[in-house]
N, C-alpha and C positions, 0 to 999 in steps of 0.2 A: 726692389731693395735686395733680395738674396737672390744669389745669382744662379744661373742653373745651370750654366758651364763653366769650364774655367777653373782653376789654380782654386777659389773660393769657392767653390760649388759643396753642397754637402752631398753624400753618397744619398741616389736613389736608388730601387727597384720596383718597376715598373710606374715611375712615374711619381711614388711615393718616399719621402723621407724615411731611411735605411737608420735604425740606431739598434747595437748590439748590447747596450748596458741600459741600465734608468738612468744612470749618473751621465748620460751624453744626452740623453732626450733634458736632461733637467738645466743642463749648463745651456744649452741648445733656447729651450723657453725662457731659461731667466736672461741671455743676453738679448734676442728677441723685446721683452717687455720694459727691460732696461731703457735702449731705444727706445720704445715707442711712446716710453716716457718723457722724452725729453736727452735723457743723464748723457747720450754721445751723436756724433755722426754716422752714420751705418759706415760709410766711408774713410772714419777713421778705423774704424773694427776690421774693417774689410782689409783694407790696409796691412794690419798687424797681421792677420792671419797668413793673406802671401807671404809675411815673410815668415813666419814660423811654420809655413809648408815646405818656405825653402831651406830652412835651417833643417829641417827635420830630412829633408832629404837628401840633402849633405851628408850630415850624420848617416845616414844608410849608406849611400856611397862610400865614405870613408870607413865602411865596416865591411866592405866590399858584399856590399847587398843583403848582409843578414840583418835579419830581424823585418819586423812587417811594417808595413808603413800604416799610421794611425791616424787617421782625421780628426777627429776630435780630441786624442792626445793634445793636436796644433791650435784646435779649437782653445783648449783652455789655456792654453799659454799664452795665446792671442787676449783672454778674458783675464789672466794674472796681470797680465800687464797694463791693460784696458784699468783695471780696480785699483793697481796701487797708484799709477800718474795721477789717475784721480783723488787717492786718497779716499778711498772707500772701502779700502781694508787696509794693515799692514800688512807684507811680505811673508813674515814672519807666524803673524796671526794667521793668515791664511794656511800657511805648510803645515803649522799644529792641525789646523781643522780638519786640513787633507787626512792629514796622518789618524788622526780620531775616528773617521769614516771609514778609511780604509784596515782601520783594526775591528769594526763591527764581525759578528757572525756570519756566514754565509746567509744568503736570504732573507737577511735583516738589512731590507733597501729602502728604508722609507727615514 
C-alpha cells in the first residue's frame, strides 16, 4: 500500500518514516486509519498526492526555486481534497480549524 519510492513515497531516514512536525505524523496516521477503514482507495489518495507534488513543484519552479519543497504540505492537500469530495468536512470548516491550530501557543501540540 504506501509506496517507498516514487513521486508518493514519504521522506525516510534510515529506513524509517522522517516527520519534522506532530501535525505530519498525525495527518500521516489519520489518513492511514481512514483507509483501513474502509472510507477510500489508497489508490485514489495516492493519486491526489502525485498530483499535488506536481502542483507544488511547479509552484517552486515558477518562483525560480525559492522556497523548500514540503511533503506533507502536499500530504495535506491531497487529504483536503480527499475530506471535502467526500464530504467529511466543509472547505471552509476545515480552513477555520486550520487556522485555530495554528494560532495555539508554541508547544502546545496536542
Amino acid at each position: 500500500m504506501l509506496p517507498t519510492d516514487g513521486p508518493a513515497a514519504p521522506p525516510r531516514a534510515n529506513g524509517e518514516l522522517l516527520f519534522a512536525a506532530p501535525w505530519e505524523s498525525r495527518i500521516f496516521g489519520l489518513t492511514l486509519v481512514l483507509h483501513e477503514a474502509g472510507r477510500f482507495a489508497w489508490s485514489e489518495f495516492q493519486s491526489r498526492l502525485i498530483d499535488a507534488i506536481a502542483a507544488h513543484e511547479r509552484a517552486l519552479e515558477a518562483a525560480g526555486g525559492e522556497g523548500a519543497y514540503d511533503y506533507y504540505a502536499c500530504w495535506l492537500e491531497a487529504f483536503r481534497g480527499l475530506a471535502h469530495d467526500r464530504g467529511w468536512v466543509e472547505a471552509e470548516a476545515l480552513s477555520r480549524l486550520e487556522s485555530q491550530l495554528a494560532a495555539r501557543p508554541h508547544g502546545h501540540d496536542h
